[in-house]
DRENZAVEX-116392 format. One record per atom (N, C-alpha, C, O): x, y, z. Coordinates in steps of 0.1 Angstrom, whole numbers, plus 5000, padded with zeros to 4 digits. Layout:
N
+------+------+------+
|   px |   py |   pz |
+------+------+------+
|    X |    Y |    Z |
...
+------+------+------+
//
This chain:
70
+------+------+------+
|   px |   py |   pz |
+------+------+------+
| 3693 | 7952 | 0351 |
| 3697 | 7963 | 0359 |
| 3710 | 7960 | 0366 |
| 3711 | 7950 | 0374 |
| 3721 | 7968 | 0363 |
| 3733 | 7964 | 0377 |
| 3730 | 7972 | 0383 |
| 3726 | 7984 | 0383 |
| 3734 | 7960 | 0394 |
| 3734 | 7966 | 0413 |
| 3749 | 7973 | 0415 |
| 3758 | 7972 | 0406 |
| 3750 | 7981 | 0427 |
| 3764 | 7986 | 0426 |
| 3770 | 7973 | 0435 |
| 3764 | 7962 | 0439 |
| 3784 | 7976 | 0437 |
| 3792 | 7964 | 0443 |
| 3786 | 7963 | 0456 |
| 3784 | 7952 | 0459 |
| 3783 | 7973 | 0466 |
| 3782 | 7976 | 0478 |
| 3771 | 7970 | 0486 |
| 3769 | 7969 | 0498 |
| 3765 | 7964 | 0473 |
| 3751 | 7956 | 0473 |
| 3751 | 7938 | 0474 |
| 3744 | 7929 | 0480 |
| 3763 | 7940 | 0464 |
| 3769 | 7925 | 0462 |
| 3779 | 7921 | 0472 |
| 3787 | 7914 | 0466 |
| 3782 | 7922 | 0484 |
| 3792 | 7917 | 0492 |
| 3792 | 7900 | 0497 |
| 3800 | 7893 | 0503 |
| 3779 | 7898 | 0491 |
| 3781 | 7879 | 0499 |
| 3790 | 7874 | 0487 |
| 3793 | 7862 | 0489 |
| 3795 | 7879 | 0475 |
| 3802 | 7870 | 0466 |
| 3818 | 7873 | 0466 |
| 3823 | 7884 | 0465 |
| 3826 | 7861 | 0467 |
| 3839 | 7859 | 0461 |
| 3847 | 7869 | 0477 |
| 3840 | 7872 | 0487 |
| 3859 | 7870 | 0476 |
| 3868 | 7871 | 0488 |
| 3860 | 7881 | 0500 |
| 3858 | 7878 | 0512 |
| 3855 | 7893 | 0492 |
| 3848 | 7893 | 0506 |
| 3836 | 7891 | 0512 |
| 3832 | 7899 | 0521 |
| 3830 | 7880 | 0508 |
| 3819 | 7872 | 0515 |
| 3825 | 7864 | 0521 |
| 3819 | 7858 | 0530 |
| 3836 | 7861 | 0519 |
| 3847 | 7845 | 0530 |
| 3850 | 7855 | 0537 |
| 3856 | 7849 | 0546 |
| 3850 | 7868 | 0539 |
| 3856 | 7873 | 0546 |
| 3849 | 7879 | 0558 |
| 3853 | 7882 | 0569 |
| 3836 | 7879 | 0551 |
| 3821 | 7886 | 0559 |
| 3821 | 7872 | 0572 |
| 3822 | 7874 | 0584 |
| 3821 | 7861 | 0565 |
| 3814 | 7852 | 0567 |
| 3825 | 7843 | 0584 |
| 3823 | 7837 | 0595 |
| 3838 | 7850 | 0577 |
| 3850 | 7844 | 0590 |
| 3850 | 7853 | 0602 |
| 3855 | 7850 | 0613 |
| 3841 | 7870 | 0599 |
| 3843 | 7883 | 0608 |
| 3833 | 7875 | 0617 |
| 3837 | 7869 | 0626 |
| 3816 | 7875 | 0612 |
| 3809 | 7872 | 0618 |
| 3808 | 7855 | 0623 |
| 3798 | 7854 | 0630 |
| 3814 | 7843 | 0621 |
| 3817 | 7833 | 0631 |
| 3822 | 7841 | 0646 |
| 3818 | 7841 | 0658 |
| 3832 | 7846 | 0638 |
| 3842 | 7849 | 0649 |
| 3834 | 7859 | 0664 |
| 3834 | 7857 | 0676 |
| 3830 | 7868 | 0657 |
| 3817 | 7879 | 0667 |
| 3808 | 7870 | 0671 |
| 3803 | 7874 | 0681 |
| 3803 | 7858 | 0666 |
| 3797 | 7850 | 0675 |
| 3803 | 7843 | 0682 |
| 3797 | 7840 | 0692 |
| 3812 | 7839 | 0681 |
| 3822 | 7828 | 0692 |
| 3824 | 7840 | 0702 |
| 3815 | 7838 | 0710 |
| 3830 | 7850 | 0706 |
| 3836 | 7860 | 0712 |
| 3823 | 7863 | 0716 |
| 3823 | 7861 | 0728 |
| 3813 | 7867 | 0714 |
| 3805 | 7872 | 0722 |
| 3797 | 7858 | 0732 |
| 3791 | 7859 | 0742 |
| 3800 | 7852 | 0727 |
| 3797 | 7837 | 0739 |
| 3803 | 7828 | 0746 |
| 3798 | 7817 | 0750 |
| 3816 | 7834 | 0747 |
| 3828 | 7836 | 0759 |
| 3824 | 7848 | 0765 |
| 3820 | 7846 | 0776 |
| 3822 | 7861 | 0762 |
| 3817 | 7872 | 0768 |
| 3802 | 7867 | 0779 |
| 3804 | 7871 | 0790 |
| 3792 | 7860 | 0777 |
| 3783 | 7859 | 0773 |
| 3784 | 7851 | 0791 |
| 3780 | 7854 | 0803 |
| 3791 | 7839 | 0785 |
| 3792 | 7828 | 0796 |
| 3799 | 7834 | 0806 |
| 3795 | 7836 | 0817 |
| 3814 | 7838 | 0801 |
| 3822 | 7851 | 0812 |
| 3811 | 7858 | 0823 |
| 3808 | 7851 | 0833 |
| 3807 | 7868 | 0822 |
| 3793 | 7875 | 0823 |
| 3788 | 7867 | 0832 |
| 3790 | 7871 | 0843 |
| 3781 | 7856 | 0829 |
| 3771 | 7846 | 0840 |
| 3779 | 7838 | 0848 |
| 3772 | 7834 | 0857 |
| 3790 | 7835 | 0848 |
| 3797 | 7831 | 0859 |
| 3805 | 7843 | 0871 |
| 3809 | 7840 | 0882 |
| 3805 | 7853 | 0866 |
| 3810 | 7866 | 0875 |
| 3797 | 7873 | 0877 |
| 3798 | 7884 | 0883 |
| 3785 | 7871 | 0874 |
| 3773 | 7873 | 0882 |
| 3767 | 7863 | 0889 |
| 3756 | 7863 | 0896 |
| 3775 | 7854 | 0887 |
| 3768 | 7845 | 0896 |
| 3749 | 7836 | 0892 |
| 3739 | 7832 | 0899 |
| 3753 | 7839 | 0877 |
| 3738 | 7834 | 0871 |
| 3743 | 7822 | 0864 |
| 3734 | 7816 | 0857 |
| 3758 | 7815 | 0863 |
| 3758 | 7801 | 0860 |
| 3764 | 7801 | 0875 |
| 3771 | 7809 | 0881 |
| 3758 | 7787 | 0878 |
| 3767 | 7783 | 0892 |
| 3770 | 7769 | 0888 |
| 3766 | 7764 | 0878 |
| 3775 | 7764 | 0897 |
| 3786 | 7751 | 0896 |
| 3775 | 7739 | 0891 |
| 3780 | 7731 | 0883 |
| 3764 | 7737 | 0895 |
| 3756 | 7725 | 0892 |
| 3751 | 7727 | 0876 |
| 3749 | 7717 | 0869 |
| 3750 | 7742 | 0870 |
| 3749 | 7742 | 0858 |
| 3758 | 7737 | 0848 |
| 3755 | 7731 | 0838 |
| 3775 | 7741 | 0854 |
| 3784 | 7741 | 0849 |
| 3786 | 7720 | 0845 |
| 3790 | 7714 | 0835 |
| 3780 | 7716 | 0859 |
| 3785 | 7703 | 0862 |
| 3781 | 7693 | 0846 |
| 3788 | 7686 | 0838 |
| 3769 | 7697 | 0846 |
| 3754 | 7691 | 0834 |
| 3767 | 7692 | 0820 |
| 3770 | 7681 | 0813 |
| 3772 | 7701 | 0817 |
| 3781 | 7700 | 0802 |
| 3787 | 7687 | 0802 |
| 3792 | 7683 | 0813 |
| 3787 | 7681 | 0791 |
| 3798 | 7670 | 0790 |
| 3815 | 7676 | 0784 |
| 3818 | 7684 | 0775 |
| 3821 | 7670 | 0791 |
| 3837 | 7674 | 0787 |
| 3844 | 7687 | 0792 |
| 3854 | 7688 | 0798 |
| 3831 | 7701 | 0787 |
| 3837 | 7709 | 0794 |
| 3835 | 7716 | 0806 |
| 3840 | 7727 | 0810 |
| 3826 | 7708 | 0812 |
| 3818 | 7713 | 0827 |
| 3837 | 7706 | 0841 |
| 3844 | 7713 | 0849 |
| 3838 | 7696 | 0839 |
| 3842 | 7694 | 0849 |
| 3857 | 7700 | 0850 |
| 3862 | 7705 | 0860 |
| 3865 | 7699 | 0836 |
| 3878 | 7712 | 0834 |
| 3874 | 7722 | 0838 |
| 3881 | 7729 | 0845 |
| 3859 | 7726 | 0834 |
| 3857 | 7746 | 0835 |
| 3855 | 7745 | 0852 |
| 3863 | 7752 | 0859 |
| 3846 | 7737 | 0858 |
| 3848 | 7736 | 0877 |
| 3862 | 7735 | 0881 |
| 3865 | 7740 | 0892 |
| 3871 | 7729 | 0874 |
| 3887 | 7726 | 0884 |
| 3892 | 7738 | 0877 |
| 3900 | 7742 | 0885 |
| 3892 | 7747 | 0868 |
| 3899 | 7760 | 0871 |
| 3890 | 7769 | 0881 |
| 3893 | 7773 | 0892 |
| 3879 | 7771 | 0874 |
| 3872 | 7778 | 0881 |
| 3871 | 7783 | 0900 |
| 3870 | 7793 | 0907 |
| 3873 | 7766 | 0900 |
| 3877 | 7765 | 0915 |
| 3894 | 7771 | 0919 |
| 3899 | 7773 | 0930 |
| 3899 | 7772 | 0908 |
| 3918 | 7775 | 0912 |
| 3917 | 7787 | 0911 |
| 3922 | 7794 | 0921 |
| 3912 | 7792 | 0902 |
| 3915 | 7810 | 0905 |
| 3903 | 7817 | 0915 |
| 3901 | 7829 | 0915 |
| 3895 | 7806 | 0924 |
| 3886 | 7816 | 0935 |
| 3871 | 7820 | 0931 |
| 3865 | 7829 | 0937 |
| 3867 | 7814 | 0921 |
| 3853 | 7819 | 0918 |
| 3847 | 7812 | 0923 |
| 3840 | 7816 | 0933 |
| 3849 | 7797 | 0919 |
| 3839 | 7787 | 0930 |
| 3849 | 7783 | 0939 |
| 3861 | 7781 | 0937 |
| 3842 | 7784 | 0951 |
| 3848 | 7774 | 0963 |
| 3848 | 7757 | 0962 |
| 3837 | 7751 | 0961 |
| 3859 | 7751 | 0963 |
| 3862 | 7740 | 0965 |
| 3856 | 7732 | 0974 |
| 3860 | 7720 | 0976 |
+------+------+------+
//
């Protein structure tokens, strides 16, 4: 039995293509995500601290443009 094409999308250019849209909607929505909890104030600075590498850069901006107090 053939399937129609509309069926087959995980194969050949646009499944690489599916596959780069939705990375990407996951990366962007968890900058949104983390954005979000630090302007509600549901990550705060001791959360932030716990990351390795990027806790103590994300506190020294953080703290420059006024979200956390210094």
């Amino acid at each position: 039995m053939c399937r129609p094409f509309l069926l087959r999308m995980d194969t050949g250019m646009v499944g690489g293509l599916q596959r780069s849209l939705t990375f990407g909607a996951v990366f962007f929505g968890c900058f949104v995500y983390v954005a979000a909890m630090i302007l509600l104030r549901g990550l705060i600075e001791e959360d932030l601290r716990r990351l390795p590498m990027v806790g103590t850069v994300g506190i020294r901006f953080l703290q420059r443009i006024g979200v956390y107090k210094a």
